[in-house]
N, C-alpha and C positions, 0 to 999 in steps of 0.2 A: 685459895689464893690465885692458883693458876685461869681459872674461871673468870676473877673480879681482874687482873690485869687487863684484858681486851676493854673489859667494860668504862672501867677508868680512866683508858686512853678513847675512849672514842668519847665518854664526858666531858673531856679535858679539851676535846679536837673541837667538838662541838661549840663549847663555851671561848673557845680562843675564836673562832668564825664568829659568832654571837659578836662578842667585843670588840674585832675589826667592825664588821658590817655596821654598828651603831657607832662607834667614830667616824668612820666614813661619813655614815650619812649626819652625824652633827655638823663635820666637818664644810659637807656641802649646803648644811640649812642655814650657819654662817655666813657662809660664803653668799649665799641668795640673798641675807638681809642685808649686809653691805653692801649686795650691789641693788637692792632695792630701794637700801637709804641714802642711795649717790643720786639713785633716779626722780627720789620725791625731793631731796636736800642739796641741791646741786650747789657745791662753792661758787663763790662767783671767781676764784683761783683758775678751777676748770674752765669756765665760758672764756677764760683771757688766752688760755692756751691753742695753738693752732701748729702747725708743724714745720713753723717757722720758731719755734720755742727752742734755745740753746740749752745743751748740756754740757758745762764747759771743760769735761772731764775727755771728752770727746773730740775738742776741738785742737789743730797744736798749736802749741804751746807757743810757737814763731808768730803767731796772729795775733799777739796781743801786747800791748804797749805796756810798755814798763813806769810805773809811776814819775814825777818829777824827784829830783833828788830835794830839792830846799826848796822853802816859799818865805822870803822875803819877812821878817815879821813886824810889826810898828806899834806906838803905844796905842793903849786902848782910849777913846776919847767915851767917858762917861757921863750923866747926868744925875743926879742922885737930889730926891727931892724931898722937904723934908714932912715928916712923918702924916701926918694929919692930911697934907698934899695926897699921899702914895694910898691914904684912906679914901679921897676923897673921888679920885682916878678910876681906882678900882672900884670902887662904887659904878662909877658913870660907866665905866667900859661892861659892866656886867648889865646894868641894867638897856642898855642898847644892842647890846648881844640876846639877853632876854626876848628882844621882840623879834628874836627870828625865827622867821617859820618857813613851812617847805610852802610852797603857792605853785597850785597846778593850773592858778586861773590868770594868763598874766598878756597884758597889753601887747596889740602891735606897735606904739609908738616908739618911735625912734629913740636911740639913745646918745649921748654924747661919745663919740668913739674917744675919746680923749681918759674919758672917766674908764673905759673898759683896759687902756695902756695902763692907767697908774693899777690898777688893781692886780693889775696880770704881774707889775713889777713887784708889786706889795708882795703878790705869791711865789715869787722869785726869788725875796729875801730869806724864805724856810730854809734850816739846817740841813744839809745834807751827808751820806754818810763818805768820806776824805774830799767832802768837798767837789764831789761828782755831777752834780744839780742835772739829774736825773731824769727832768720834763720836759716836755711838748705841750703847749698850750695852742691849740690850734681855735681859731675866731671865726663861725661862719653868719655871713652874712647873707649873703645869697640866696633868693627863694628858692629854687630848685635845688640846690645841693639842703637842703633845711630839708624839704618835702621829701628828696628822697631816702635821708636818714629816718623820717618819719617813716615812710616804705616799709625798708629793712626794719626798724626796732617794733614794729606794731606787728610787723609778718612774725616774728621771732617770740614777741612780748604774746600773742597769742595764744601759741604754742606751750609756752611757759605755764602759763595760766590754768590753760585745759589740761596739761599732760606731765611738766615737767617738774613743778611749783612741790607737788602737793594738795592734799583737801587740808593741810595742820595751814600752811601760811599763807594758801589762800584766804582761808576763813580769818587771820589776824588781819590780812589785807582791807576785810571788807570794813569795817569800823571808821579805815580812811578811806570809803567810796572813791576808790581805787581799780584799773583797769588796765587791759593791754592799748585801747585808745588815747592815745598822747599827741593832743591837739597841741599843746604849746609849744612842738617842737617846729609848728608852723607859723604860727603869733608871735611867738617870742621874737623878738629884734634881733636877739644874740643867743648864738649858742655858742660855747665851750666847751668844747672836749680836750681832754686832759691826758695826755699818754705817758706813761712810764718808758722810759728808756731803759730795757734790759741790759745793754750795755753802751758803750759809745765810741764811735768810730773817730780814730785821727785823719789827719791831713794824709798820713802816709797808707791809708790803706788799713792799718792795725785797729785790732779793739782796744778797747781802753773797758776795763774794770769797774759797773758801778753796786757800790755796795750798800747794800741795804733800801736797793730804787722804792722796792713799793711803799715805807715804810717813809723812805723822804719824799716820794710824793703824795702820800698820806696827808703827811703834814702841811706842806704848801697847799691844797686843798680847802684843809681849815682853817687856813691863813687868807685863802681866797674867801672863804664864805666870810671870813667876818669882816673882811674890804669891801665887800658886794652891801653887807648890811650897812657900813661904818658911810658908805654911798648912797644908800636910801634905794637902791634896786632890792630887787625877788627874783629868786630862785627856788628847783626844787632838786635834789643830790636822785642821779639817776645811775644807777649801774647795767648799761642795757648787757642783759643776760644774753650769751652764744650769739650776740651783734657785734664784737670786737673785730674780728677779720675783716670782715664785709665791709665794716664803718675805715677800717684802716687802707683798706686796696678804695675804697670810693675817693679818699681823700689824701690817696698818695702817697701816704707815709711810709718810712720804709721800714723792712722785715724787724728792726729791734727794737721796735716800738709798739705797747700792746696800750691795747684801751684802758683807762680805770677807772675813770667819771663823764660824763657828763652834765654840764648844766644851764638850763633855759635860763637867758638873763633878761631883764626889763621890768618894768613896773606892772603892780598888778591892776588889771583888768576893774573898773566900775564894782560886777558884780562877784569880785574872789570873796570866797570865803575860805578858811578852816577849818579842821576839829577842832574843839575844842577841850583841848589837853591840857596835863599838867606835869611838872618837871617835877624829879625824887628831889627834896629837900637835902641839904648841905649834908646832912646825917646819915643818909641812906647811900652817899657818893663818898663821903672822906673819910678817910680811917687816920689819926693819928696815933702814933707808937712813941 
């Protein structure tokens, strides 16, 4: 026995080293595929972030506006139409929304700036969450500041493609002959960028609290795309990937505002084309319980 004690423990020493060293190193081969699946999978969360991004756990607490105490409330003025009507609506609003597609091929002609106000207001009317209405709707029209967001998202959009993307969504991309080259954002008449307000500032200096910004600018979004269709323009929904700063100090806006869309407005071009795709049937989207 006295023999087999040393041997036992130097068994025992050996297999406890064994079972750190292979934790260890799973631990670190973990830790590599995360950070290799940030590097092919990049959220487009991350590209919005830059170090003007609040932590508001951070911040004090004196900075920030304290909500309204009441809001006023009045009856609701409703329309309610009847049955066969509400059939026949949603029919028509589904089938005009049906025909909308992304269009990367789209006219320089001009647009009625009139028709780009109602649409902007259209997207104004989305929910927001206490009522915070969370957006920046910025309109550019101008050639050079157009070319030079072209600039920025093509130098970026590049990069993306070759290195940061992926060979998984690069290769989905290809289907829609698709590129880091985005001419429309030179033709297009109108561009729209869309900024989420992280939070928002009073008259007095203070923040003011907005909750749940990207989720109500979300929405206003697709409230705009179907004002753009419900108008007879084209568009195509662009999230320029690690171009958010850059597109925000070019065009002034200030630090609590991050990027979340952009999009090319105008009609499309003689020669646009599409893929030609097809939408999951009612079946494959709705679940009723």
């Amino acid at each position: 026995m006295f023999f087999l004690t040393p041997v036992l423990v130097a068994v025992v020493c050996i297999l406890v080293l064994w079972i750190f060293k292979n934790a260890d190193g799973s631990i670190e081969r973990r830790k590599g595929e995360t950070r290799a699946r940030a590097h092919a999978r990049p959220w487009v969360d991350e590209d919005l972030k830059d170090n003007t991004d609040l932590h508001q756990g951070e911040e004090d607490a004196n900075d920030w506006q304290e909500s309204e105490e009441d809001v006023e409330h009045i009856p609701f003025s409703h329309t309610r139409y009847p049955e066969e009507e509400m059939v026949k609506r949603s029919q028509e609003f589904y089938e005009l929304l049906n025909k909308r597609r992304s269009v990367r091929f789209i006219s320089n002609e001009q647009i009625p700036m009139e028709v780009i106000d109602n649409v902007i207001k259209t997207a104004g009317t989305a929910p927001s969450g206490a009522h915070t209405e969370p957006w920046t709707f910025v309109v550019v029209k101008n050639l050079d500041v157009k070319h030079k967001i072209r600039e920025i998202i093509e130098e970026e959009e590049e990069i993306n493609y070759l290195k940061r993307m992926g060979h998984q969504w690069v290769t989905d991309l290809k289907k829609l002959r698709t590129n880091w080259i985005k001419e429309y954002l030179d033709t297009a008449p109108v561009l729209i960028l869309i900024f989420k307000q992280v939070h928002g500032l009073e008259a007095s200096g203070k923040r003011k609290v907005h909750y749940y910004n990207e989720i109500s600018v979300s929405i206003a979004c697709g409230i705009l795309l179907a004002a753009l269709q419900n108008a007879g323009l084209v568009t195509v929904t662009t999230t320029p990937l690690n171009c958010g700063p850059r597109l925000r100090v070019l065009l002034g806006r200030p630090r609590n505002e991050k990027l979340l869309m952009l999009l090319p407005v105008g009609y499309p071009s003689k020669e646009a084309t599409v893929p030609d795709l097809t939408r999951k049937p009612l079946d494959q989207i709705m679940v009723t319980v």
